[in-house]
C-alpha positions in Angstrom: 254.1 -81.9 66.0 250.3 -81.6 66.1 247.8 -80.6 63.3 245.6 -77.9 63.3 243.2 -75.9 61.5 242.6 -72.2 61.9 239.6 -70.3 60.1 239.2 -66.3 61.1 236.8 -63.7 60.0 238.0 -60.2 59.6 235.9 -56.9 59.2 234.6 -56.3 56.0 235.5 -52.6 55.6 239.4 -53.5 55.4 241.2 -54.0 52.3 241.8 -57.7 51.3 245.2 -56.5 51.3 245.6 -55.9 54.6 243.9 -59.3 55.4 246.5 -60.8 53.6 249.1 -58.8 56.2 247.1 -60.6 59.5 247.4 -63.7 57.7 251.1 -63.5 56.9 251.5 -62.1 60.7 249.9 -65.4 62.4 252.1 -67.4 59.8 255.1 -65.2 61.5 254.1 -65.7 64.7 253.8 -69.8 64.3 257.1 -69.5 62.9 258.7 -67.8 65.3 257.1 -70.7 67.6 259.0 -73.1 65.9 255.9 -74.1 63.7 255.1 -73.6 60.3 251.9 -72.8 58.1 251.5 -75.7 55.3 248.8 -74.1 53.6 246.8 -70.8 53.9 243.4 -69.9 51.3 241.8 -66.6 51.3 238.2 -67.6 50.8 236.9 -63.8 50.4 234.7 -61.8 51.0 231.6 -64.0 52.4 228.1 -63.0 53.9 227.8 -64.2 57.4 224.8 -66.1 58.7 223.7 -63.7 61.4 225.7 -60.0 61.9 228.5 -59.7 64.2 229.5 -56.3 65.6 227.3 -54.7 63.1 229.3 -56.6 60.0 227.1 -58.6 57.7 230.1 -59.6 55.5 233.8 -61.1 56.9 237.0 -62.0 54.9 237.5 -65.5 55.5 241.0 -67.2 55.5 241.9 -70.8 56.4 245.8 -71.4 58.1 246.7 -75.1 58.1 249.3 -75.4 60.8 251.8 -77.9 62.0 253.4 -76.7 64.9 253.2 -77.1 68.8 250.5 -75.7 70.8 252.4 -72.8 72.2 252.3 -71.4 69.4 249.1 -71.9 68.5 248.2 -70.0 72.1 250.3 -67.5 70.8 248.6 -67.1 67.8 245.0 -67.3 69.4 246.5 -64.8 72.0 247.4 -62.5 69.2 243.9 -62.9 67.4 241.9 -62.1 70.6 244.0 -58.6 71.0 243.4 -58.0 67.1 240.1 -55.4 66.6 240.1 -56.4 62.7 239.1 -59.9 63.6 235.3 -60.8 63.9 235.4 -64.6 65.2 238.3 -67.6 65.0 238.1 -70.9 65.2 241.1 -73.6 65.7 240.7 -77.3 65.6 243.1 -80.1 65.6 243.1 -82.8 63.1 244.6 -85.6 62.7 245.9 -84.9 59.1 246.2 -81.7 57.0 244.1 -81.6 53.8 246.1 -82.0 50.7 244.6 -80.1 47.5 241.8 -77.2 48.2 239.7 -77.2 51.0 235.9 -78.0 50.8 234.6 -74.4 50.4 237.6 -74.0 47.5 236.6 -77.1 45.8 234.6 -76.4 42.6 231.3 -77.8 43.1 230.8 -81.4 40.8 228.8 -81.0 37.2 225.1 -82.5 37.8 223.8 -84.5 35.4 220.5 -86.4 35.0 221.8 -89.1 32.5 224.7 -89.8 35.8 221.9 -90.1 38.7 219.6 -92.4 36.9 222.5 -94.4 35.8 224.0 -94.7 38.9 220.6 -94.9 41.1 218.9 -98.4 41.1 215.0 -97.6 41.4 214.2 -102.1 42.4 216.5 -101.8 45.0 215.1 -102.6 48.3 211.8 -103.8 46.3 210.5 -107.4 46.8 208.1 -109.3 45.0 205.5 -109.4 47.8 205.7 -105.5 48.4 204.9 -105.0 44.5 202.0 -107.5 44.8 200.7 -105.2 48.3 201.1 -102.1 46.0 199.0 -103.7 42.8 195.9 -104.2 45.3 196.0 -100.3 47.1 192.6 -99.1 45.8 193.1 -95.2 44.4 192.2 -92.2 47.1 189.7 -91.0 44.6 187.4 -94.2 45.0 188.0 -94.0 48.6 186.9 -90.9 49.1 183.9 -91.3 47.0 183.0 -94.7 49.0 183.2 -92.5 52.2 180.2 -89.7 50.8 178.3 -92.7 50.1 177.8 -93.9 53.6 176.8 -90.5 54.5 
């Protein structure tokens, strides 16, 4: 059976219990399709980037699916009738994400010691561009030499 991803934005004046209800409906619904939901995360309560229907917030939750696209029409069928829901989206991969999704993941600790370890500054650098560099006269006398022809 196909892959597919399935993000939806709900309202944000409903209770993140009842989100967790529409979630647990489309899972029902893909079930009784014959598919199944391999992995749902409630990202919360998020600020959108421009207001829909008056809502400057939305309860995000991601549904990884594996089932046939009937049900998946189903589904979308089912989120288009729903009031509660702001926007969907559903895209088919080629392979479900194992572990937590981007937006899940915790972000990786920055350190300076691990960027200039890992960076090298001569890459790219030749001995001929350093030589070009080593005979650029500063702006400063440039500019000066400029008010002198005046």
């Amino acid at each position: 059976m196909p892959f597919y991803e399935c993000v939806f934005i709900t309202r944000q004046d409903i209770p993140a219990n009842e989100v967790d209800k529409l979630a647990d409906n489309f899972a029902d619904i893909i079930s009784a399709e014959g598919g199944k939901v391999t992995k749902r995360e409630n990202w919360g309560l998020r600020q959108l980037a421009y207001r829909i229907q008056k809502n400057r917030k939305g309860h995000y939750v991601l549904l990884n699916i594996d089932a046939p696209s009937s049900a998946v029409k189903e589904m979308e069928r089912q989120m288009r009738i729903n009031e509660n829901l702001l926007r969907f989206m559903t895209v088919k991969v080629e392979a479900l994400e194992e572990g937590p999704s981007a937006m899940m993941a915790k972000p990786r600790d920055y350190k300076e010691d691990d960027a200039s370890e890992s960076f090298d500054f001569d890459a790219g650098f030749h001995s001929e561009d350093t030589l070009e560099m080593e005979n650029i006269e500063p702006v400063e006398n440039i500019e000066s030499e400029e008010n002198n022809d005046k």
